[in-house]
C-alpha positions in Angstrom: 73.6 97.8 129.1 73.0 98.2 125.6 75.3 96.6 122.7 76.0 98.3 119.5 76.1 97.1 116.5 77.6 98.2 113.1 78.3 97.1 110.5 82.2 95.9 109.0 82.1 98.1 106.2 80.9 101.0 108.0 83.5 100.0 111.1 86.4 100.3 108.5 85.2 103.8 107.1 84.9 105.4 110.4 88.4 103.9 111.5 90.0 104.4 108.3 88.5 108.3 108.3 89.6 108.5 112.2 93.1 107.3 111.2 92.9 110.0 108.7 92.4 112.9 111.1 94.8 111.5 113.6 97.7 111.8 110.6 96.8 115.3 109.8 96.3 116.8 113.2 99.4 114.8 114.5 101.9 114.5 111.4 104.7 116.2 113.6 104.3 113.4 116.1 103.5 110.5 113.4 106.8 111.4 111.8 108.9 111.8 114.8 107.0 108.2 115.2 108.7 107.2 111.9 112.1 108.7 112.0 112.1 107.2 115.5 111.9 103.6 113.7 113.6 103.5 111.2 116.7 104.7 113.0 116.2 101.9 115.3 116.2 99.6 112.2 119.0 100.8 110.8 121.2 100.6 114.2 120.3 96.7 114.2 121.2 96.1 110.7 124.4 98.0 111.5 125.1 96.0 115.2 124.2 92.8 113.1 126.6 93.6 110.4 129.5 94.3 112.9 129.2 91.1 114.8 130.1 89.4 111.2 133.2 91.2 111.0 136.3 91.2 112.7 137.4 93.5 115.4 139.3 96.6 114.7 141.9 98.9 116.4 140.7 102.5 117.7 143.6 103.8 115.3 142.0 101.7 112.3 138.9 103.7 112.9 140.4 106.7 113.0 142.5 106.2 110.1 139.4 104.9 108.1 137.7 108.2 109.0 140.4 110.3 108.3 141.4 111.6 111.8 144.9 112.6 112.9 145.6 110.9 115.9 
């Protein structure tokens, strides 16, 4: 079995130029990728900044949102 070598600089072109084509053949799927993350960050900032606060009533929320009950 033979083992390759190459060298770092040339390692981090090739992967940096691979990374390259994977982002514009797949930008669809990198930014589904994206959206997909940051709306899971943004649901745990959200759960972790209801657990500081107090409970509400169903009506409260409704009457926050402006909904006729």
């Amino acid at each position: 079995m033979a083992i390759l070598t190459i060298e770092e600089s040339r390692l981090k072109k090739v992967f940096k130029e691979a990374l390259v084509e994977v982002l514009e053949e797949k930008s669809d799927l990198v930014r589904g990728i994206l959206e997909e993350a940051l709306e899971d960050a943004s649901f745990i900032k959200a759960i972790q900044a209801g657990e500081l606060t107090k409970p509400v009533s169903r009506a409260q929320v409704l009457l926050a949102l402006g909904a006729d009950r």
